[in-house]
LOMI-212995 format. One line per field, with one value per residue (C-alpha): residue number from 1; residue in three letters; chain; x, y negated, z. Coordinates in steps of 0.2 Angstrom, whole numbers, padded with zeros to 4 digits. Layout:
BEGIN
resi <- c(NUM_...)
resn <- c(ALA_...)
chain <- c(A_...)
c1 <- c(X_...)
c2 <- c(Y_...)
c3 <- c(Z_...)
% end
This chain:
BEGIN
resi <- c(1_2_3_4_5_6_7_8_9_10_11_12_13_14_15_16_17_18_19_20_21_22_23_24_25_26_27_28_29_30_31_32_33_34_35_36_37_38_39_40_41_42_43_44_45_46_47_48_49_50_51_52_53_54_55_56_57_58_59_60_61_62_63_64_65_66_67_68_69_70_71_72_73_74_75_76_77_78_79_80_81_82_83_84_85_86_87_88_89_90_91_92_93_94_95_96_97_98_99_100_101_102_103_104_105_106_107_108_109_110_111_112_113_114_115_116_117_118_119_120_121_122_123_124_125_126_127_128_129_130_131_132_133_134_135_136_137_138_139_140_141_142_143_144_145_146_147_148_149_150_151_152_153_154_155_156_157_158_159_160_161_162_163_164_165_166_167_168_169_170_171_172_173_174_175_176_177_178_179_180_181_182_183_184_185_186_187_188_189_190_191_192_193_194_195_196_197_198_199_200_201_202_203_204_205_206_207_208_209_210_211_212_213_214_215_216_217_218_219_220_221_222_223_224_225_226_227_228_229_230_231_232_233_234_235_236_237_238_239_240_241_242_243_244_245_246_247_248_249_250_251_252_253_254_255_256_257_258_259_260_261_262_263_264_265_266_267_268_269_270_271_272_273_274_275_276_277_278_279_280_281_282_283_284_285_286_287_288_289_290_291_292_293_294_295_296_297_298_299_300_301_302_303_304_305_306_307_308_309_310_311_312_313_314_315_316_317_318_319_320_321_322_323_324_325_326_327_328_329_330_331_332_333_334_335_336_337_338_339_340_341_342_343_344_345_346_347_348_349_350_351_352_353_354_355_356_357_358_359_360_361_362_363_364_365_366_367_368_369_370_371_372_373_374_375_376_377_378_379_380_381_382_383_384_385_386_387_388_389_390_391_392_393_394_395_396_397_398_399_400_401_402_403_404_405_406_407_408_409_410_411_412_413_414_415_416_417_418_419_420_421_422_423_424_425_426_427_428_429_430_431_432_433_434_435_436_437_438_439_440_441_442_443_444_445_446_447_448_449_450_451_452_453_454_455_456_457_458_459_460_461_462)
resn <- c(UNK_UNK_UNK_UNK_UNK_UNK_UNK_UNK_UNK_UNK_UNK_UNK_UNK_UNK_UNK_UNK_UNK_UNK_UNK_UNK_UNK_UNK_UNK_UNK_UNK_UNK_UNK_UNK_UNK_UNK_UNK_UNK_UNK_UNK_UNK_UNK_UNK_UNK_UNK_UNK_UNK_UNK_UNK_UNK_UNK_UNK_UNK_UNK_UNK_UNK_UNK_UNK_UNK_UNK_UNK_UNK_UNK_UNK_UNK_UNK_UNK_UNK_UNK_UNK_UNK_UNK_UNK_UNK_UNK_UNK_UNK_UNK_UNK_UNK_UNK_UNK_UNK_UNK_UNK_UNK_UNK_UNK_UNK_UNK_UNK_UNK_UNK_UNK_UNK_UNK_UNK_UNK_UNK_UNK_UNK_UNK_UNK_UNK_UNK_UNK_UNK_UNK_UNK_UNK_UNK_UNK_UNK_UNK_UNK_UNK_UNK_UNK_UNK_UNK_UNK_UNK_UNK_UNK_UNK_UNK_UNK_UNK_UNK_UNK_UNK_UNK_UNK_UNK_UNK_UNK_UNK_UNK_UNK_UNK_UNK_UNK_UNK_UNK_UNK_UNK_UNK_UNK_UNK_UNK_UNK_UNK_UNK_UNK_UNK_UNK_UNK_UNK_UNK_UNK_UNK_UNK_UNK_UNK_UNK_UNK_UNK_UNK_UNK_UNK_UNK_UNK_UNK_UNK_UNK_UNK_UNK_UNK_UNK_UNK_UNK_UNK_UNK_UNK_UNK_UNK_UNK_UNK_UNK_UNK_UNK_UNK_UNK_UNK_UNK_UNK_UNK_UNK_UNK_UNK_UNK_UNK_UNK_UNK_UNK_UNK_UNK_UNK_UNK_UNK_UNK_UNK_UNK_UNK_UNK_UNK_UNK_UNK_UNK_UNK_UNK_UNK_UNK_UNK_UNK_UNK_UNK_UNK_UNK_UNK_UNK_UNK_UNK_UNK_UNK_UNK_UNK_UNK_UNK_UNK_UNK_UNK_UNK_UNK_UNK_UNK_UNK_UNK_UNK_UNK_UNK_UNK_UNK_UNK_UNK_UNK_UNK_UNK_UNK_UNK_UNK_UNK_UNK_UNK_UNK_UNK_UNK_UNK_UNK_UNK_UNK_UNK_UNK_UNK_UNK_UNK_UNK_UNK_UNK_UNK_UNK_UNK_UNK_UNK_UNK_UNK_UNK_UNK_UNK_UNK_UNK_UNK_UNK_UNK_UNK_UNK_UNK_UNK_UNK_UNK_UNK_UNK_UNK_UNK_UNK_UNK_UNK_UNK_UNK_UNK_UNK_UNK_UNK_UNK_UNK_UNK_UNK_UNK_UNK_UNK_UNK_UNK_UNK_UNK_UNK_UNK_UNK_UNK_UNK_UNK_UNK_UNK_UNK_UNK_UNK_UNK_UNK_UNK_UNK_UNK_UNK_UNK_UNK_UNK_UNK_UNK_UNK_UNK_UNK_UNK_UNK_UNK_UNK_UNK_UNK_UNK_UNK_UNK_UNK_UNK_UNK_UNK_UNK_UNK_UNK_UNK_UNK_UNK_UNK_UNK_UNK_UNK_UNK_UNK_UNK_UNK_UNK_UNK_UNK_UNK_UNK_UNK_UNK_UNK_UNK_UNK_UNK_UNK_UNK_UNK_UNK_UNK_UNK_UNK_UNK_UNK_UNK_UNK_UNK_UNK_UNK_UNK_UNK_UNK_UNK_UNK_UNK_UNK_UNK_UNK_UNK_UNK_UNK_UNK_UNK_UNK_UNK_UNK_UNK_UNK_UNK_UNK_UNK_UNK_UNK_UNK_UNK_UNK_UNK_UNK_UNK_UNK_UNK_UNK_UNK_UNK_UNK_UNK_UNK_UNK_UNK_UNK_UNK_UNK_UNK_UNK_UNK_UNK_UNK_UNK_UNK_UNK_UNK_UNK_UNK_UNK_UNK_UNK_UNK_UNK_UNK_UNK_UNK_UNK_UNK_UNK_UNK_UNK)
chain <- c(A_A_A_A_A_A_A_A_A_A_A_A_A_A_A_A_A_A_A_A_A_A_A_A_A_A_A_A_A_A_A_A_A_A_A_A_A_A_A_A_A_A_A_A_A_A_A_A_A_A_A_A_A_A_A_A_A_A_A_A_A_A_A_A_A_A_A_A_A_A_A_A_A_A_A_A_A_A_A_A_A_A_A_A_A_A_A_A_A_A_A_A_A_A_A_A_A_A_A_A_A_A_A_A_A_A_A_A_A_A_A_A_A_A_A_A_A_A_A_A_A_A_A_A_A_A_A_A_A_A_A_A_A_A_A_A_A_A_A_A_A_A_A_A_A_A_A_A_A_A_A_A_A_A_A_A_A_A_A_A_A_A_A_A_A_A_A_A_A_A_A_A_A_A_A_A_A_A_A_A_A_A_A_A_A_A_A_A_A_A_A_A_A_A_A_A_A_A_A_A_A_A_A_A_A_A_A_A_A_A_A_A_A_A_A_A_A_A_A_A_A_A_A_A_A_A_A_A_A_A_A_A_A_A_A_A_A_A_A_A_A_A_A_A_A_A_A_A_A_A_A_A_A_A_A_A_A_A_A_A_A_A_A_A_A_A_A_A_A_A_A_A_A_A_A_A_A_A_A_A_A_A_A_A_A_A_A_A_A_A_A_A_A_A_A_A_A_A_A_A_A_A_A_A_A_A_A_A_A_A_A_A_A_A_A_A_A_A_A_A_A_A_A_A_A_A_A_A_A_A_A_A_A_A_A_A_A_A_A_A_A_A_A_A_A_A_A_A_A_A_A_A_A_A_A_A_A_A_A_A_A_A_A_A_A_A_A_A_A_A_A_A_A_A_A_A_A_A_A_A_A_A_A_A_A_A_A_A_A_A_A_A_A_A_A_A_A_A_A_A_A_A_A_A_A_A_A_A_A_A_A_A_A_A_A_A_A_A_A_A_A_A_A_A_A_A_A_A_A_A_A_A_A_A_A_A_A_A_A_A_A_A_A_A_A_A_A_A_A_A_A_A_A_A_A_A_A_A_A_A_A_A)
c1 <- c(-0039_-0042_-0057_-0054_-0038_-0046_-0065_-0057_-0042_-0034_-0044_-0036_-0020_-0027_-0036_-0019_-0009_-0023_-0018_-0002_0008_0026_0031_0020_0029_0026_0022_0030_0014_0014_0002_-0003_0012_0027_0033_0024_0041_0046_0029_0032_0013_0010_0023_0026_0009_-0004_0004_0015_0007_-0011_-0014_0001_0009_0025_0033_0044_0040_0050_0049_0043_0059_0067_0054_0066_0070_0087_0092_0082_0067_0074_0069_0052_0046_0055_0065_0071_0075_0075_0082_0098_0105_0108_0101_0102_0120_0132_0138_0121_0118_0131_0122_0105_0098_0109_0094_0080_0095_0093_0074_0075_0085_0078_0060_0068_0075_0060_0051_0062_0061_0042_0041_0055_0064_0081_0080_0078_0091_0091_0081_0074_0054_0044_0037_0055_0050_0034_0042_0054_0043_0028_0014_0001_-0010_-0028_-0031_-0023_-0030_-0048_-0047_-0039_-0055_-0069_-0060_-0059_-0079_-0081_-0075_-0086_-0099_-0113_-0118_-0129_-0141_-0155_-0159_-0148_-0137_-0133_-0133_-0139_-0145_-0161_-0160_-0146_-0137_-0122_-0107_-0096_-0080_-0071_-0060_-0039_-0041_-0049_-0034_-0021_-0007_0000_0017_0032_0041_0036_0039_0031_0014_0006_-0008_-0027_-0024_-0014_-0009_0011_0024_0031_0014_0013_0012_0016_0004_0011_-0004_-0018_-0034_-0039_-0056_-0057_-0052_-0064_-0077_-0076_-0076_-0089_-0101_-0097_-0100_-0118_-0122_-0121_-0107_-0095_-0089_-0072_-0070_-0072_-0062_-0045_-0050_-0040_-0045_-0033_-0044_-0059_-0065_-0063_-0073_-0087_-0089_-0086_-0100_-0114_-0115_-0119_-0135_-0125_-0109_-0094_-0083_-0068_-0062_-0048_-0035_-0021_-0008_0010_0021_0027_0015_-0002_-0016_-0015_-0035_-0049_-0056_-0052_-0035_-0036_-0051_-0062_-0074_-0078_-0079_-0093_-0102_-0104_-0108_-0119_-0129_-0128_-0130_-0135_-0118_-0111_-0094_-0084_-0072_-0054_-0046_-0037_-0049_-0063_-0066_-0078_-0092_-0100_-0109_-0117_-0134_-0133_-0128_-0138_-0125_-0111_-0100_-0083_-0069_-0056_-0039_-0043_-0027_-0023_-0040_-0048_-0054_-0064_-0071_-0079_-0086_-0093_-0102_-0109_-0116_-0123_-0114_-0108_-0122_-0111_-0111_-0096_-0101_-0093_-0079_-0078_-0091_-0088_-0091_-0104_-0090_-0071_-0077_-0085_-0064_-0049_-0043_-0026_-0014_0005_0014_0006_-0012_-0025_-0036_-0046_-0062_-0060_-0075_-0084_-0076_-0083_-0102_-0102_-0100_-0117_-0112_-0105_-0117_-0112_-0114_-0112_-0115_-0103_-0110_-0119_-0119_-0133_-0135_-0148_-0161_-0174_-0173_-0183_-0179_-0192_-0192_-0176_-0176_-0163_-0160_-0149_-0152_-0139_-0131_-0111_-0108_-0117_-0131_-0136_-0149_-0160_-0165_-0172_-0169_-0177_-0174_-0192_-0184_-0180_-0162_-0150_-0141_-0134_-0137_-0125_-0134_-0124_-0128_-0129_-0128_-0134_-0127_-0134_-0135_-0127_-0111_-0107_-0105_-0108_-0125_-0123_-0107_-0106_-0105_-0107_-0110_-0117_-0116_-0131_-0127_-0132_-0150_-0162_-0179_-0190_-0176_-0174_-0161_-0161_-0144_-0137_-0128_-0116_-0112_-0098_-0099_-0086_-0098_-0107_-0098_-0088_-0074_-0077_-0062_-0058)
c2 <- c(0368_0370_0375_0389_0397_0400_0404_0417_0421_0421_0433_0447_0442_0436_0453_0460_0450_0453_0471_0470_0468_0465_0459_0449_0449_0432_0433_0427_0413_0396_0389_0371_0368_0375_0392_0405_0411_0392_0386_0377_0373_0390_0399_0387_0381_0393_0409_0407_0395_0392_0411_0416_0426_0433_0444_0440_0435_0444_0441_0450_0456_0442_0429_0419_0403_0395_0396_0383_0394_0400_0382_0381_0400_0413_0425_0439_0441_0456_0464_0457_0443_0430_0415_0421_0424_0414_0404_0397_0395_0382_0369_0376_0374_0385_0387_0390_0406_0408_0411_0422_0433_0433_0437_0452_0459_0457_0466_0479_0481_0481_0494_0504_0507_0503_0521_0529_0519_0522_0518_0537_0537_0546_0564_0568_0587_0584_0571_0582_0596_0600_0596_0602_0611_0617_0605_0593_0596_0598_0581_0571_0579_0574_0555_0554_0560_0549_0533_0536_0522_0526_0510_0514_0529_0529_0549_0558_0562_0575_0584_0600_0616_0614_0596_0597_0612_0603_0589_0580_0574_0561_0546_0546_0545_0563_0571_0559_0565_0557_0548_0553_0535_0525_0506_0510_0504_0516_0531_0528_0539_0528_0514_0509_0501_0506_0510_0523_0544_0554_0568_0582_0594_0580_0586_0579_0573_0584_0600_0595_0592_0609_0621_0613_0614_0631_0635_0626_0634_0619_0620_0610_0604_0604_0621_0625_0611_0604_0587_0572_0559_0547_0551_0536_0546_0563_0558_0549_0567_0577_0570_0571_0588_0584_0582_0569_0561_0558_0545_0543_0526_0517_0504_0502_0488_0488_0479_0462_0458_0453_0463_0452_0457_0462_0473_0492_0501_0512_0500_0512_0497_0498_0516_0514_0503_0516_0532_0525_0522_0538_0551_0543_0540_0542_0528_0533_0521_0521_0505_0496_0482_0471_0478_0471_0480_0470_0489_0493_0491_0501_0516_0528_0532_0523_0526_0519_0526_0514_0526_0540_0552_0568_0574_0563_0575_0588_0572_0567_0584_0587_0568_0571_0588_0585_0595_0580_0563_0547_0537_0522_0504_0490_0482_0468_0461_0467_0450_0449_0438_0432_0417_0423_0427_0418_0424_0433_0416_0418_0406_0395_0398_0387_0393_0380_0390_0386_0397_0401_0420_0433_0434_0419_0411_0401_0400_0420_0430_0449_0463_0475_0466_0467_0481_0490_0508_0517_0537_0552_0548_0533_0524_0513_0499_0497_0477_0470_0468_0460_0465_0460_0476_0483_0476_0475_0459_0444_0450_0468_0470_0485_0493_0513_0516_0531_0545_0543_0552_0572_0573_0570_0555_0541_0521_0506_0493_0478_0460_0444_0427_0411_0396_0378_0371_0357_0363_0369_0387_0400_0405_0422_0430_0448_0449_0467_0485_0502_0518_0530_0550_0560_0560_0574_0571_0564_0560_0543_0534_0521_0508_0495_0482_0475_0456_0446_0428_0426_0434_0422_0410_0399_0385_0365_0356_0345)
c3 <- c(0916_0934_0933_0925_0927_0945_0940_0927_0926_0945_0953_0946_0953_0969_0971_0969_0979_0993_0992_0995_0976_0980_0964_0946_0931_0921_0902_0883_0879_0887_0898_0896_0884_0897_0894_0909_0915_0917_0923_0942_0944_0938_0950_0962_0966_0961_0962_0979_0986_0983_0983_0995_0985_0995_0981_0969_0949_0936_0917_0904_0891_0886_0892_0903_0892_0904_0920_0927_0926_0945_0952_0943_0953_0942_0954_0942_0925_0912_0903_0905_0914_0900_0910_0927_0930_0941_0928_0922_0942_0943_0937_0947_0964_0978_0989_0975_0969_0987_0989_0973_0979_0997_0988_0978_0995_1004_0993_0995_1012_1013_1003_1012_0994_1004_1014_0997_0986_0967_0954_0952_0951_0960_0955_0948_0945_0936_0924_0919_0917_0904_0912_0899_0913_0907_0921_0915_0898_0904_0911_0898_0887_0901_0901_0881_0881_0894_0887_0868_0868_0857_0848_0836_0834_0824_0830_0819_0836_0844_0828_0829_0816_0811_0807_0796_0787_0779_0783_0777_0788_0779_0781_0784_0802_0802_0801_0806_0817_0829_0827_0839_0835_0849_0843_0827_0820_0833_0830_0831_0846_0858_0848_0849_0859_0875_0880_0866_0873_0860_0857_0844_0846_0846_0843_0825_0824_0808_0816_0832_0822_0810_0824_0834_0819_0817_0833_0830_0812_0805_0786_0785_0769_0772_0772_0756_0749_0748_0748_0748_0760_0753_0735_0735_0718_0724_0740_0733_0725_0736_0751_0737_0741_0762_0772_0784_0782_0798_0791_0803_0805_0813_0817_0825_0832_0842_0855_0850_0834_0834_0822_0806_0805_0814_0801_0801_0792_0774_0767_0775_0776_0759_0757_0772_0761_0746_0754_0765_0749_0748_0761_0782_0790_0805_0810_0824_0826_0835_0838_0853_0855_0845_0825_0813_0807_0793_0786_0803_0798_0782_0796_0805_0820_0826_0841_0848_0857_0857_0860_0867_0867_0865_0864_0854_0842_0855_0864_0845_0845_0864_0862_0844_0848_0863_0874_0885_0885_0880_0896_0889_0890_0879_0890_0875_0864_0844_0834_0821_0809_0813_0815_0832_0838_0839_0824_0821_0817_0813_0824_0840_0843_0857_0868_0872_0874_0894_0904_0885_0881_0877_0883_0891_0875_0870_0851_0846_0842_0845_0834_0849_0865_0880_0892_0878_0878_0870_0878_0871_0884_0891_0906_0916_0928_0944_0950_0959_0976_0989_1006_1021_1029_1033_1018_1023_1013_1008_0997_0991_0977_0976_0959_0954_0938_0931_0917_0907_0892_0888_0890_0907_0906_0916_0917_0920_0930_0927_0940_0931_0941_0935_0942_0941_0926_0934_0938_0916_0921_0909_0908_0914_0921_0927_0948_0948_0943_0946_0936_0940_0944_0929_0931_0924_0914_0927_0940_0949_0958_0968_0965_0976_0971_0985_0982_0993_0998_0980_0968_0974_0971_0957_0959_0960_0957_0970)
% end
């Protein structure tokens, strides 16, 4: 409804359009029962005229449904022109092909694309050159470490000599390569589709892992075998012989089909079950959004790094040895059951939750909470305060948060608001957010949190 399509899901595009977009691309699903790339109140109303967006709307591939779709917002279509062509226009509005094509050359002149014409991209050299700088290299591992969110640890991590002698790295995603076929089923490293980036020389979380421990003094199993990952019987075996098992799990999905589950690939579910009976465990989990976890409580560790590229594998092992702290925070709640998601349907599927997604939702109960990311340290929060100050917007709250444990790490403080119960907002819905600087033992930072008239604000209908 109304409500909220602009509570929720506007203010994104908004935000955009504010900045200057020049042109939105309409998507495949239907809202309200019309087709998005066909949807008047949708592109018509809302997007060009309630939030004055002066752009024009393309479609995704193969999203336009006819040729009227120019009259009901849709200004360009793609790939190919099989509705908008001028044989299809002759039954059409002139003026609405008109406004179309007067949008698409507005845009272009804005953005000065006419001096420069051409459909080359920028940064023509670099594209067409390898780019694999130590820089470069160096900060796709600091964004891979930096995006682990530690969700479990029952103080088995870092792992370090001393503590334990032996591992055991198993799982088929320790040593999965990545594949070069971009509209395949995708790699646990960036997924598939035309977002896929092939990575021949991935770091494997296997690899990772051995070196780092061997750097540490700690033996890894591995070594001295040729196991078979794929071999449930050979591995059951083969981890009786660890102080600690690393069981290396995954999923993956593609453009144009939907996950047909939300548990992860290889039946590695069920192999967490059994050697957690026998050895304590440690998950890593790579998957491109929510997973379920129905074992998490027979686990001593467990930490998620969605896709994380190239260097997947030396981000497992900076993180797990201690030699970076895991500062990610869940940008998704992980469900306790299905039941707590839509689940994965073939054919039409409702969303009728309205404003109740996610966290806001009174009745899912989360096995990993959205926001929640666990680090190798303590903190403590000092009582809010609010001041107008010197504040540049509508409200600034004041919080220190302090470092009461024995390692350096770094906080999220993350704003709630609650609304009147009255108007059937969520009960609590994220307004703002904060990360710390790495703080040492014993170190304190004082956050603000800057809060605009919006934040404080939601939308009544009429």
């Amino acid at each position: 409804g109304e409500h909220v399509a602009w509570a929720l899901y506007y203010p994104p595009f908004q935000a955009a359009i504010d900045a200057g977009v020049g042109a939105i691309m309409c998507s495949y699903n239907k809202v309200n029962g019309t087709h998005a790339c066909s949807n008047e109140r949708l592109l018509h109303g809302d997007l060009k005229g309630a939030m004055g967006f002066n752009g024009f709307v393309m479609s995704d591939w193969y999203a336009t449904h006819h040729s009227a779709a120019v009259e009901n917002g849709l200004d360009m279509e793609q790939p190919d022109p099989k509705h908008f062509n001028q044989k299809k226009f002759a039954d059409t509005d002139p003026e609405a092909v008109s406004q179309a094509a007067r949008r698409v050359l507005a845009s272009i002149y804005r953005l000065r694309l006419d001096e420069q014409p051409g459909c080359e991209l920028p940064c023509k050299s670099e594209r067409r050159t390898s780019q694999r700088t130590p820089e470069h290299l160096a900060l796709a591992g600091a964004a891979a470490a930096a995006g682990v969110v530690l969700l479990k640890n029952d103080g088995i991590l870092p792992l370090r000599a001393g503590h334990i002698s032996k591992v055991a790295i198993i799982g088929a995603a320790a040593d999965a390569h990545d594949t070069l076929n971009t509209w395949g089923t995708g790699s646990p490293y960036s997924g598939g589709g035309s977002g896929h980036v092939a990575a021949p020389k991935v770091s494997t979380p296997l690899k990772a892992l051995q070196e780092r421990a061997a750097a540490a003094g700690i033996h890894t199993l591995n070594d001295d075998s040729d196991l078979d990952l794929a071999n449930r019987s050979q591995v059951l075996m083969f981890v009786e012989q660890a102080d600690v098992i690393i069981i290396v799990a995954a999923t993956t999905s593609t453009e144009d089909k939907d996950r047909s589950t939300l548990s992860l690939d290889d039946g590695v579910d069920e192999l967490i079950e059994e050697v957690s009976k026998q050895r304590p465990t440690i998950v890593l989990i790579e998957a491109p959004g929510a997973v379920l976890t129905p074992w998490r409580d027979k686990t001593f560790a467990i930490a998620c790094m969605f896709l994380g590229g190239e260097k997947t594998g030396s981000a497992w092992a900076r993180v797990l040895f201690g030699d970076v702290e895991p500062s990610g925070r869940l940008p998704i709640a992980l469900p306790a059951r299905d039941t707590d998601e839509i689940r994965p349907t073939v054919g039409s599927v409702p969303y009728s939750e309205g404003l109740m997604t996610s966290y806001r939702s009174p009745s899912h109960r989360p096995a990993f909470p959205f926001g929640h990311g666990l680090t190798y340290t303590t903190f403590s929060f000092g009582k809010p305060t609010q001041s107008l100050d010197n504040c540049p917007k509508a409200a600034c709250i004041h919080i220190s948060v302090s470092n009461v444990g024995k390692r350096a790490g770094s906080e999220v403080v993350q704003a709630y608001l609650q609304f009147d119960p009255k108007l059937k907002e969520p009960r609590m819905v994220l307004r703002g957010f904060r990360r710390t600087s790495l703080l040492q033992p014993g170190e304190s930072e004082k956050v603000r949190i800057i809060l605009s008239h919006h934040d404080l604000s939601t939308y009544i209908v009429g």
